[in-house]
C-alpha positions as a Markdown table, in Angstrom:
| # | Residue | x | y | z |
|---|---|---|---|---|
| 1 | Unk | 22.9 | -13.0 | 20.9 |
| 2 | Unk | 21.2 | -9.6 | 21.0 |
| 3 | Unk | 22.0 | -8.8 | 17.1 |
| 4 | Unk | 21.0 | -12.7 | 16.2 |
| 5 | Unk | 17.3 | -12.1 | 18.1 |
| 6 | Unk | 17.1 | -8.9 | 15.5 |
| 7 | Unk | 17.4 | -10.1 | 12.6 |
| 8 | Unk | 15.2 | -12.9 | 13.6 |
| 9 | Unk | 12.2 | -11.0 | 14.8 |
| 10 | Unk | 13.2 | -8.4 | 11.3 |
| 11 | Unk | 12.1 | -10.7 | 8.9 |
| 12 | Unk | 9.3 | -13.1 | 11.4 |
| 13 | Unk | 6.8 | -10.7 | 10.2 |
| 14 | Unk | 8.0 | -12.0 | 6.3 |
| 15 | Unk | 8.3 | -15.6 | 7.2 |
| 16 | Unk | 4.7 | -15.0 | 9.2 |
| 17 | Unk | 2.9 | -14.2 | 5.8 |
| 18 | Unk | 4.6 | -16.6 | 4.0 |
| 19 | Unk | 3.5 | -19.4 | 6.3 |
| 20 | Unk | 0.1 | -18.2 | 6.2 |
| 21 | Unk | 0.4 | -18.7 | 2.3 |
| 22 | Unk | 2.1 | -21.9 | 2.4 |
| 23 | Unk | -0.6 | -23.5 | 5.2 |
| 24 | Unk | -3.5 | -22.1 | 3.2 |
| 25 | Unk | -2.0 | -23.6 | -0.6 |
| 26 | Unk | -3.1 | -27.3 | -0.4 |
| 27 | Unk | -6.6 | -26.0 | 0.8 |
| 28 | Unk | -6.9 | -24.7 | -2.5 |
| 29 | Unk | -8.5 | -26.7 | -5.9 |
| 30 | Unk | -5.5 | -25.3 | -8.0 |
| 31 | Unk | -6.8 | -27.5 | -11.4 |
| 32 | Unk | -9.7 | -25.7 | -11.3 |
| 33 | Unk | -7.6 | -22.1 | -10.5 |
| 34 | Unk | -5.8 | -22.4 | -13.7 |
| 35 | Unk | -8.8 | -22.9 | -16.1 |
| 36 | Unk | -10.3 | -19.2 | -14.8 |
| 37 | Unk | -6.8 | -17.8 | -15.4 |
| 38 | Unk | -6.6 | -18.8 | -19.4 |
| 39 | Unk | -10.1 | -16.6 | -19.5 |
| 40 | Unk | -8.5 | -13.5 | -19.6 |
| 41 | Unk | -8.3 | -11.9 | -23.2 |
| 42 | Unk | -6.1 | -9.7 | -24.8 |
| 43 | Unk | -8.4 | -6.9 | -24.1 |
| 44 | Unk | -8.7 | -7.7 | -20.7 |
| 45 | Unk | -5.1 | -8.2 | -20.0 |
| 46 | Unk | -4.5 | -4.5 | -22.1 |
| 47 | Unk | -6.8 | -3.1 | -19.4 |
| 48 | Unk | -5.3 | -4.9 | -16.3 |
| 49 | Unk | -1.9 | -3.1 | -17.3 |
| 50 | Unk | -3.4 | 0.1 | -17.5 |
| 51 | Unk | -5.1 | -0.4 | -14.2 |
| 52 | Unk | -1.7 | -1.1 | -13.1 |
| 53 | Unk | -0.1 | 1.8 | -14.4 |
| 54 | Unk | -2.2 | 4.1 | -13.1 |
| 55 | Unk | -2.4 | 2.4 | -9.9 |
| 56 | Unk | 1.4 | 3.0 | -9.6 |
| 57 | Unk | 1.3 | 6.7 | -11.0 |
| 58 | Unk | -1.4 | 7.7 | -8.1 |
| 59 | Unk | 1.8 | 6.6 | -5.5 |
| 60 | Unk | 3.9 | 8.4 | -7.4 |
| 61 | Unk | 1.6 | 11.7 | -7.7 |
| 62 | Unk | 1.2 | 11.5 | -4.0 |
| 63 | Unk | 4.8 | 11.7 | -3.7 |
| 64 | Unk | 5.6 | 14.5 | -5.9 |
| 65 | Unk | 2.7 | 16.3 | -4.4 |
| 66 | Unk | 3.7 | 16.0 | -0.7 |
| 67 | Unk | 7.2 | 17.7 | -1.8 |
| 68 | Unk | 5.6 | 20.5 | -3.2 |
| 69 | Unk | 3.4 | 20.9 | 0.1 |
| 70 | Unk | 6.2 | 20.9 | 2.3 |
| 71 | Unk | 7.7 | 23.5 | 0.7 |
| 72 | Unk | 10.4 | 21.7 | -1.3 |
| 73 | Unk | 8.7 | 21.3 | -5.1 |
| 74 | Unk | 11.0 | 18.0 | -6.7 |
| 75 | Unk | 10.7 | 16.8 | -10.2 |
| 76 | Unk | 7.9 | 14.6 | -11.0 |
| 77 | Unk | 10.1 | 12.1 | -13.2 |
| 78 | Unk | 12.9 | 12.3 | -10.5 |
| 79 | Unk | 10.3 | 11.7 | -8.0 |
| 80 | Unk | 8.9 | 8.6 | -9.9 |
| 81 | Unk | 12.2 | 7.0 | -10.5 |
| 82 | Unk | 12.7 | 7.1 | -6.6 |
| 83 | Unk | 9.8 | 5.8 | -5.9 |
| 84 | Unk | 10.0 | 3.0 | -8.7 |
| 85 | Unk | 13.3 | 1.6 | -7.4 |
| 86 | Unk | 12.7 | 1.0 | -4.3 |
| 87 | Unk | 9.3 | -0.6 | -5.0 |
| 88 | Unk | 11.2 | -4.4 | -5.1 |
| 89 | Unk | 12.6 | -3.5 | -1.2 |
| 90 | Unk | 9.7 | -1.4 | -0.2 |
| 91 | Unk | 7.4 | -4.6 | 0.3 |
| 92 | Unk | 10.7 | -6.3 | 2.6 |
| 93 | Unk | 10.7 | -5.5 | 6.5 |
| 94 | Unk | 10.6 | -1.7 | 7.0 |
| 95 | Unk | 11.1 | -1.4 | 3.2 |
| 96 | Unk | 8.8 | 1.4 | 2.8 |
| 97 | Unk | 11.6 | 3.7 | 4.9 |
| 98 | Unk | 13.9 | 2.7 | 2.0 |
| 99 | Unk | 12.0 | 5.1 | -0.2 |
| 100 | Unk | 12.9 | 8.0 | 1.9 |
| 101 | Unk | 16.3 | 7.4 | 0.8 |
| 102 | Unk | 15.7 | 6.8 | -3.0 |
| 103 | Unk | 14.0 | 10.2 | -2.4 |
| 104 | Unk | 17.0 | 11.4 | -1.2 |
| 105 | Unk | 19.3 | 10.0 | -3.7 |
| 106 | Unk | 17.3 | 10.6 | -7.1 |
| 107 | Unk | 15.4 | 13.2 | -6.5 |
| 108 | Unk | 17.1 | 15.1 | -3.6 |
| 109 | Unk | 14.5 | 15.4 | -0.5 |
| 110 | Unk | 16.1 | 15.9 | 2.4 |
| 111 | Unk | 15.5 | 12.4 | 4.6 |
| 112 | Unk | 13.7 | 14.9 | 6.9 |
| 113 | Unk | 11.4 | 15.1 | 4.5 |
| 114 | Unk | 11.7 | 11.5 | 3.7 |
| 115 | Unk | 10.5 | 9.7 | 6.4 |
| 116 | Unk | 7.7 | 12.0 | 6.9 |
| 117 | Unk | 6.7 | 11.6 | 2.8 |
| 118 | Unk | 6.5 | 8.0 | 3.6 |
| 119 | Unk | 4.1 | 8.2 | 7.0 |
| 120 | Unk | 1.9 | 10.7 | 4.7 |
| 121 | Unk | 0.9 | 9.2 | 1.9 |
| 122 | Unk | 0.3 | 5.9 | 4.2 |
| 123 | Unk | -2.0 | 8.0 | 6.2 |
| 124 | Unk | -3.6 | 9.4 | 2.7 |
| 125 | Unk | -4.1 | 5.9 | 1.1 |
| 126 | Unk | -5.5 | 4.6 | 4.3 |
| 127 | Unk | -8.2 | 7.7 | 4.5 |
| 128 | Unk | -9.2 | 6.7 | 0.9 |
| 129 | Unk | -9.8 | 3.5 | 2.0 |
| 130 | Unk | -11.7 | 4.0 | 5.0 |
| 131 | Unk | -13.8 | 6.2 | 2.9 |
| 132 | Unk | -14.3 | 4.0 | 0.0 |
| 133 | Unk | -15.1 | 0.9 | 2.1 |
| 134 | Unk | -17.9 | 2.4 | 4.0 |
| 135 | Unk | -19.3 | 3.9 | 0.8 |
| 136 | Unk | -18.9 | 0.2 | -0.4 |
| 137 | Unk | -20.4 | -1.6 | 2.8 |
| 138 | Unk | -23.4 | 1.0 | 2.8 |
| 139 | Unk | -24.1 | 0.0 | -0.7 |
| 140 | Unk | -24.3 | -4.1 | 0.1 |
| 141 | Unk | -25.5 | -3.3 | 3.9 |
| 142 | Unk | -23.0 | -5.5 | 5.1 |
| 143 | Unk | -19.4 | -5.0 | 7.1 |
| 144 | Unk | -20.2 | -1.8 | 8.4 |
| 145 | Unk | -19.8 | -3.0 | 11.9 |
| 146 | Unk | -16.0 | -4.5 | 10.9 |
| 147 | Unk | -15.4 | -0.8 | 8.9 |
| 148 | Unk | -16.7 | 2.0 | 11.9 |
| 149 | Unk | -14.4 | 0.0 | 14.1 |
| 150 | Unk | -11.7 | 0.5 | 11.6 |
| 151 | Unk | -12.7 | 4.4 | 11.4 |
| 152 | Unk | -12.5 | 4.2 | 15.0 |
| 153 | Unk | -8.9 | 3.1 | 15.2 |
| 154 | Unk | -7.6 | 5.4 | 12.2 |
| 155 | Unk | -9.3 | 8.4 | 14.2 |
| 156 | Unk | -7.6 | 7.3 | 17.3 |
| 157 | Unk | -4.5 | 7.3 | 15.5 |
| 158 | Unk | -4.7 | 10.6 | 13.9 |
| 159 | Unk | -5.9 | 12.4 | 17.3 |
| 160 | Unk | -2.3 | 10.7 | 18.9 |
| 161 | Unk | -0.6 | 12.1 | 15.7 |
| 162 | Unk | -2.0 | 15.7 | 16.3 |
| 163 | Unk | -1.2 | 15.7 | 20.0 |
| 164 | Unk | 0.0 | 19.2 | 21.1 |
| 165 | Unk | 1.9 | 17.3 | 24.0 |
| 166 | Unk | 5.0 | 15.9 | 21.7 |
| 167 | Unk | 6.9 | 14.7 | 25.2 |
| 168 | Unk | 4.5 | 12.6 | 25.9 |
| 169 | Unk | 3.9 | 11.2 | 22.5 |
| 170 | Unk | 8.3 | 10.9 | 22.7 |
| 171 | Unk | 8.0 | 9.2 | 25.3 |
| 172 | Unk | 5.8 | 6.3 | 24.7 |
| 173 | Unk | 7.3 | 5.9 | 21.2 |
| 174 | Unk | 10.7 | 5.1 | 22.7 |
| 175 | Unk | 9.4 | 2.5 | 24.8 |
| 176 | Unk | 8.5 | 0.6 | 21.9 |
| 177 | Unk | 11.9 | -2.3 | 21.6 |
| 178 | Unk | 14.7 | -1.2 | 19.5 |
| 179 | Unk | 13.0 | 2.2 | 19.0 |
| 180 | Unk | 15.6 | 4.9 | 19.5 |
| 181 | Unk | 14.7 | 8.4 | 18.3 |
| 182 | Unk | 16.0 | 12.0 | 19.6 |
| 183 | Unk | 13.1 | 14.4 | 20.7 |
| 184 | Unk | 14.1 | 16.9 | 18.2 |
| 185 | Unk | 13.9 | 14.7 | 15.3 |
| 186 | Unk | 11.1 | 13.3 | 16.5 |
| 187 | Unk | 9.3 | 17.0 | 16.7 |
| 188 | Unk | 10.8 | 17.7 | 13.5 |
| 189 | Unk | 8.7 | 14.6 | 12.2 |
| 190 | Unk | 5.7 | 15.2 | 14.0 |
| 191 | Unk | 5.5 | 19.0 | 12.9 |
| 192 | Unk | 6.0 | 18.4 | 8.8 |
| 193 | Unk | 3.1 | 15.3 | 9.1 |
| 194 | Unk | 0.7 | 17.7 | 11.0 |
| 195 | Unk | 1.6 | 20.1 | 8.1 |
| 196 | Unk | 0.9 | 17.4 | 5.5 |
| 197 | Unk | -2.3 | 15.5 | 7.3 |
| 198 | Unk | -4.3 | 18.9 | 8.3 |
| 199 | Unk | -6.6 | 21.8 | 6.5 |
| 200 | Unk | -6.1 | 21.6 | 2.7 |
| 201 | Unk | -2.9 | 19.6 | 2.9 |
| 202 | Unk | -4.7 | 16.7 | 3.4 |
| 203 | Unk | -7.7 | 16.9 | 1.0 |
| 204 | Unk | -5.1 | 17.1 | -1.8 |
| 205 | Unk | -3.4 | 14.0 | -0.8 |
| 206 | Unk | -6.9 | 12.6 | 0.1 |
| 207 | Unk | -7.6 | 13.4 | -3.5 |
| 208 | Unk | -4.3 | 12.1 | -4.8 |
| 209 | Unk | -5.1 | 8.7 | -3.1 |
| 210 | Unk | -8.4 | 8.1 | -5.0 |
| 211 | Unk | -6.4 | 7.4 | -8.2 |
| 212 | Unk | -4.7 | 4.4 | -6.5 |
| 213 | Unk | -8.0 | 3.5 | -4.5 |
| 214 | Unk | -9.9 | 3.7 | -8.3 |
| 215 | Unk | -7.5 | 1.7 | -10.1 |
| 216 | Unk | -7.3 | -1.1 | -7.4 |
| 217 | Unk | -11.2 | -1.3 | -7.4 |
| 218 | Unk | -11.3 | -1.3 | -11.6 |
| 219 | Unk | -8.8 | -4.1 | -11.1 |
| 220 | Unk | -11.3 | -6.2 | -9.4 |
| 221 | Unk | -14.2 | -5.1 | -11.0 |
| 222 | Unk | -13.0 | -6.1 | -14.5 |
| 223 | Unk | -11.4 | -9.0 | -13.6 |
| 224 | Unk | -14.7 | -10.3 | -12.3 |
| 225 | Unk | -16.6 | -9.7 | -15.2 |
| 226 | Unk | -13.9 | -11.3 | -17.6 |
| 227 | Unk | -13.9 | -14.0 | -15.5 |
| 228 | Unk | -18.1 | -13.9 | -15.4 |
| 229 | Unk | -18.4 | -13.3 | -11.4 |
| 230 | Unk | -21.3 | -11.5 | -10.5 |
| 231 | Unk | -19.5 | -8.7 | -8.4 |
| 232 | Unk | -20.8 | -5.0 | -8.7 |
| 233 | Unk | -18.8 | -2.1 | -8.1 |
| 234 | Unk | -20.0 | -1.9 | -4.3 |
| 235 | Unk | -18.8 | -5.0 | -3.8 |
| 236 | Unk | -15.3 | -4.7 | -5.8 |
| 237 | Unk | -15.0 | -1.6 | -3.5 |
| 238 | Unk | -15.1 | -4.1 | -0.5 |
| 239 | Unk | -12.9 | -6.4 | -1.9 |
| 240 | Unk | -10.4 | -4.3 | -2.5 |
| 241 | Unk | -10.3 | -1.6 | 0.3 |
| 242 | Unk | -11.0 | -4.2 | 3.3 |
| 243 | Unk | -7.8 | -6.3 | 2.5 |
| 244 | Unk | -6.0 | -3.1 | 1.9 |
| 245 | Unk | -6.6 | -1.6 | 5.5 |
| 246 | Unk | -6.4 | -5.0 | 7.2 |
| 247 | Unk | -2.7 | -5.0 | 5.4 |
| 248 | Unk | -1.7 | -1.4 | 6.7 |
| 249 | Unk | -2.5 | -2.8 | 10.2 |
| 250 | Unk | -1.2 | -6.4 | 9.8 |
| 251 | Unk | 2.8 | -5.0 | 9.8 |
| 252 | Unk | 3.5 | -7.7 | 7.1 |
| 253 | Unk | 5.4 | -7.2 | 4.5 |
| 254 | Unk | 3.2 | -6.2 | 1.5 |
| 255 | Unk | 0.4 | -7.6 | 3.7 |
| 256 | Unk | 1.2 | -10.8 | 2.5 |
| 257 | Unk | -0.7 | -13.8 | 3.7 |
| 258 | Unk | -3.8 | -11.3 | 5.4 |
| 259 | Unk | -4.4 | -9.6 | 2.4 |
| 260 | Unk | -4.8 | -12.4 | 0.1 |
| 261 | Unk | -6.7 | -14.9 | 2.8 |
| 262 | Unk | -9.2 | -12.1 | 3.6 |
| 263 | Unk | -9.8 | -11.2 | 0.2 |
| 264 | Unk | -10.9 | -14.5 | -0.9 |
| 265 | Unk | -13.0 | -14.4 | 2.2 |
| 266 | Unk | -14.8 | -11.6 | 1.1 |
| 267 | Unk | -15.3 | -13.0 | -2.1 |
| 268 | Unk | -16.4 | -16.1 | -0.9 |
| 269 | Unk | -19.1 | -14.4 | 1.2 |
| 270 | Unk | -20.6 | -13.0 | -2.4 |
| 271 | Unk | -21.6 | -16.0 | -3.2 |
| 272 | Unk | -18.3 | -16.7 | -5.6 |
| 273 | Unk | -16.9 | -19.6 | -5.7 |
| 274 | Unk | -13.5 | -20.9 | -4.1 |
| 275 | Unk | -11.6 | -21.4 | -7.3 |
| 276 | Unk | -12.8 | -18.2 | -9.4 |
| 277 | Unk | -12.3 | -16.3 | -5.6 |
| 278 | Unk | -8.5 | -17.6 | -6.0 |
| 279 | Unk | -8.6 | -16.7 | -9.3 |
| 280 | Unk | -9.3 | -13.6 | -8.9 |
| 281 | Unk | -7.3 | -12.6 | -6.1 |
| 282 | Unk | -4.2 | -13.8 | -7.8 |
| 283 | Unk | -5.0 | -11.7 | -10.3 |
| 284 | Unk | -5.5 | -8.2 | -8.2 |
| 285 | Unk | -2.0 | -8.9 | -6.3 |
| 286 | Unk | 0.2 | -9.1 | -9.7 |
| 287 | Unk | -1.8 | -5.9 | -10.6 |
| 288 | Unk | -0.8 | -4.2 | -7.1 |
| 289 | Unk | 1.6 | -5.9 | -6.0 |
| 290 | Unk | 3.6 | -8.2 | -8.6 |
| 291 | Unk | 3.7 | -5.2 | -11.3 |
| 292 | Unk | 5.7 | -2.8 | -8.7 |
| 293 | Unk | 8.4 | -5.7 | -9.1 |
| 294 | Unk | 8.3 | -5.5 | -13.0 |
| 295 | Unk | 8.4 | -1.3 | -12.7 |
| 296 | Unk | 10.9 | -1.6 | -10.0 |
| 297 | Unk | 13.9 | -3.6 | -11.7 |
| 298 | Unk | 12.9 | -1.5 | -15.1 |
| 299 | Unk | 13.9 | 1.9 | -12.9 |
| 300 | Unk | 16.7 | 0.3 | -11.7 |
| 301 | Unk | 17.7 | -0.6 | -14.9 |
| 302 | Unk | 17.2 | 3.0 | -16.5 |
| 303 | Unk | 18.7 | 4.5 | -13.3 |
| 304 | Unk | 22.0 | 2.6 | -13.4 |
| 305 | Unk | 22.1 | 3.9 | -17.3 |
| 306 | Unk | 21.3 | 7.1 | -16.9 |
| 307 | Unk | 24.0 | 7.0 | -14.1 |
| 308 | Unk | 26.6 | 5.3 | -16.5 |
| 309 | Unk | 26.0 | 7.8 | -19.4 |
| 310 | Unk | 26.7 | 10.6 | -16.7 |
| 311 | Unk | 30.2 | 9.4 | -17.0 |
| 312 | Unk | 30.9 | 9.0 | -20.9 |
């Protein structure tokens, strides 16, 4: 019974999102969606792909860089076929830990180093985001009460992660359920991430995390002008960052559901309307999210021959 309740609350988060989704879908005027989407132009679909690409390559640089700052320099393209494969389970349950052991298996980081990797360049891409959404909200005046209480709570979480007392921090980890770590391994990961997330360490992977942030907010940017909203970078900033961070706090699975209802929200509060807001939000997630699928099974495909021709 134990095992059946789970693998039931494993994938509640999943089924949460999608039900969010699916209760939100008749709300929306989907004859007037699909007129907004035939707008895009070659040109404009040329740029969402490279938008894409790079939005994908600043994950993988963050990556590869972390490596190097731990002390154990990997391959970049070994690095970015790791990180590629396991894009398609990364967005699943606790798929992001899979990554750690693509890591492992393609480019050979230790899962010591794994783990860590994976906490790091969360807490990296969240730090851009903060950043970039107050920049955003101080250009529109608007939000900055909802973003300084997000600072608030990505402080708080940093001060817990740079506690000198590791016992303690031990011991109100394990009381989480189904959380069952030894103290040692636990130091072990506490040490390397206060190596990655302090002095220089972090302003390099602060730095690293403003190519995905920049190509996320481009995404929305030019999508709105293709599609003739009248969005400025400020608010594409907003748009894109404030989803982003509500998703890294949501525990859903790709932040599905809370990312795309808030996101619409926001765009809905600049005065666009419901359809092109639909539009465009469908838009951004194949960009961020959809394409990791497309550059996921094409790893998988080039790993499994690379892996074959091993053997000739």
């Amino acid at each position: 019974m134990l095992n059946v309740f789970r693998k039931i609350s494993r994938y509640l988060p999943l089924a949460l999102g999608i039900t969010i989704l699916a209760v939100a879908a008749p709300l929306v005027p989907w004859h007037q969606v699909g007129p907004y989407l035939r707008k895009l132009t070659p040109l404009s679909i040329g740029l969402l792909l490279a938008t894409s690409a790079v939005y994908y390559l600043g994950r993988i640089v963050r990556y590869w860089l972390i490596q190097r700052l731990l002390g154990r320099p990997a391959a970049f393209r070994r690095v970015a076929l790791a990180c590629l494969v396991a894009q398609p389970v990364a967005v699943l349950p606790g798929g992001e830990l899979y990554r750690s052991t693509m890591l492992k298996r393609y480019a050979d980081v230790p899962l010591s180093n794994g783990a860590p990797s994976v906490f790091a360049q969360s807490a990296a891409e969240s730090a851009g985001l903060l950043v970039i959404a107050l920049l955003g909200a101080a250009t529109i005046h608007r939000y900055l009460g909802l973003v300084v209480g997000l600072v608030v709570v990505f402080v708080a979480l940093w001060a817990i992660l740079h506690m000198q007392n590791t016992r303690t921090s031990h011991r109100l980890l394990v009381k989480l359920p189904w959380v069952n770590v030894s103290r040692a391994r636990f130091r072990s990961f506490m040490d390397k991430n206060q190596q990655l997330l302090g002095g220089r360490n972090v302003a390099w992977l602060f730095l690293a995390s403003c190519i995905t942030t920049g190509a996320g907010i481009l995404t929305v940017f030019i999508t709105a002008r293709t599609l003739h909203a009248q969005l400025d970078l400020g608010q594409a900033a907003v748009t894109y960052a404030l989803p982003m961070m509500l998703e890294s706090v949501s525990f859903l699975p790709g932040g599905l559901g809370i990312n795309e209802q808030s996101s619409i929200v926001l765009l809905r509060v600049f005065g666009v309307q419901l359809p092109l807001a639909v539009a465009i939000t469908i838009i951004l997630r194949l960009v961020t999210l959809g394409m990791g699928f497309v550059y996921g099974f094409a790893a998988m495909g080039w790993a499994k021959l690379t892996h074959a021709r091993r053997f000739d």
